[in-house]
BAPAZA-449789 format. One record per residue (C-alpha): x, y, z; residue number from 1. Coordinates in nm, 4 decimals, decimal comma. Example, Ala and Ser with C-alpha at 12.3 -4.5 7.8 and 13.67 -1.06 7.14 Angstrom:
# BAPAZA-449789
[[1,2300 -0,4500 0,7800] 1]
[[1,3670 -0,1060 0,7140] 2]
This chain:
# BAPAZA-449789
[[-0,7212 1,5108 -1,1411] 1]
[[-0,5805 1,2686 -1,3910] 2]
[[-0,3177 1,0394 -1,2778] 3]
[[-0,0761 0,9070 -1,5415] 4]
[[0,0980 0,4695 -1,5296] 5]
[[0,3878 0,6075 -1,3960] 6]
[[0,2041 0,8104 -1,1060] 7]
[[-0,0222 0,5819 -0,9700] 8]
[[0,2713 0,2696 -0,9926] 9]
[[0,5087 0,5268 -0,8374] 10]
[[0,2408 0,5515 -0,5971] 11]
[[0,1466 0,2055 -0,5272] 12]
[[0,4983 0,0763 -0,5436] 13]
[[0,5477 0,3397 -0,2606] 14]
[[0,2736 0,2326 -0,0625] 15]
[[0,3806 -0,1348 -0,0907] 16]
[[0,7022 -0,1236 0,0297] 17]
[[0,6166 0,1161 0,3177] 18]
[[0,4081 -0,1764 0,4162] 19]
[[0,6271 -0,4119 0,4463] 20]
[[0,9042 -0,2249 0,5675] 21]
[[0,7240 -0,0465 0,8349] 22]
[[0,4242 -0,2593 0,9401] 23]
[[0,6578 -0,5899 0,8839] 24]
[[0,4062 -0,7672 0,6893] 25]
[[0,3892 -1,0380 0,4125] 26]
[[0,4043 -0,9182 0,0876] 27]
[[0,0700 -1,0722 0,0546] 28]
[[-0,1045 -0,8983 0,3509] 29]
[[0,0584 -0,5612 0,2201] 30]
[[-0,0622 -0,6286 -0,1498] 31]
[[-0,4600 -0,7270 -0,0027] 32]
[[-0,3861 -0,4088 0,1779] 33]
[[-0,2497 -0,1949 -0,0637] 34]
[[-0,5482 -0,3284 -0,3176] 35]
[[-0,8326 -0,2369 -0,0983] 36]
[[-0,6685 0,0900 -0,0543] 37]
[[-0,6637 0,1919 -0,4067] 38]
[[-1,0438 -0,0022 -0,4759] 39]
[[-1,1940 0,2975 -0,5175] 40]
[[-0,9864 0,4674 -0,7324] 41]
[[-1,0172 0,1987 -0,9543] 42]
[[-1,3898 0,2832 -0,9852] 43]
[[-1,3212 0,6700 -1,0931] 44]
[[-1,2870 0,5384 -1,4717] 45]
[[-1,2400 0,2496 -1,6989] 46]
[[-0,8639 0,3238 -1,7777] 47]
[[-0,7491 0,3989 -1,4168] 48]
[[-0,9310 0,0666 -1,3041] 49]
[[-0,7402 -0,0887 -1,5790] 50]
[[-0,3853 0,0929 -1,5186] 51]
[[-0,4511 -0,0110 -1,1286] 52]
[[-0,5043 -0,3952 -1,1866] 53]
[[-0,2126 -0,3903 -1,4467] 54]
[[0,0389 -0,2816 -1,1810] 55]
[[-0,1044 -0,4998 -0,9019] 56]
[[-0,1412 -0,7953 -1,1401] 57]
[[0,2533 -0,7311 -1,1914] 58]
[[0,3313 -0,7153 -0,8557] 59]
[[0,1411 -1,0411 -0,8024] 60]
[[0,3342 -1,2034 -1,0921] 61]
[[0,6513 -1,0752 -0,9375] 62]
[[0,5539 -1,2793 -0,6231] 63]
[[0,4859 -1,5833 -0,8788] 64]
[[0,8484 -1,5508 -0,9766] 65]
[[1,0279 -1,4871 -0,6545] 66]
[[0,8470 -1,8391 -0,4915] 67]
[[1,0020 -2,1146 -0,3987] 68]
[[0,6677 -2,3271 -0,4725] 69]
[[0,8311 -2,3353 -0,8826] 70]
C-alpha cells in the first residue's frame, strides 16, 4: 500500500499528540518515540524514508521555534 505526505503526516501528527496528551510526555520523548515507531517504514522505499524524515525534521524545527533557549 502506498501512503501519500498528507497520510503518513496525518498519521504521525496523530500519533504525536496522542503521546503527549495521553502518556504526558515531553515532546521530545514522544518525537524519539514516535521516530522509532515509524523506522521501519522509512526503510519500505527511498521516497517514504524521505517523506518520513521531512515531517519529523519539521516537527523538530517546530520545537526549535517554540524554545525559550533563542
Amino acid at each position: 500500500m502506498v501512503f501519500s505526505y498528507d497520510e503518513y503526516e496525518e498519521d504521525i501528527y496523530e500519533d504525536y499528540n496522542e503521546l503527549i496528551e495521553e502518556e504526558k510526555i515531553s515532546r521530545r520523548e514522544a518525537l524519539a518515540r514516535n521516530f522509532y515507531d515509524y523506522d521501519m517504514l522509512a526503510k519500505k522505499s527511498e521516497t517514504d524514508k524521505a517523506i518520513i524524515f521531512v515531517i519529523f525534521s519539521e516537527i523538530a524545527v517546530s520545537h526549535v521555534k517554540n524554545s525559550t533557549y533563542f
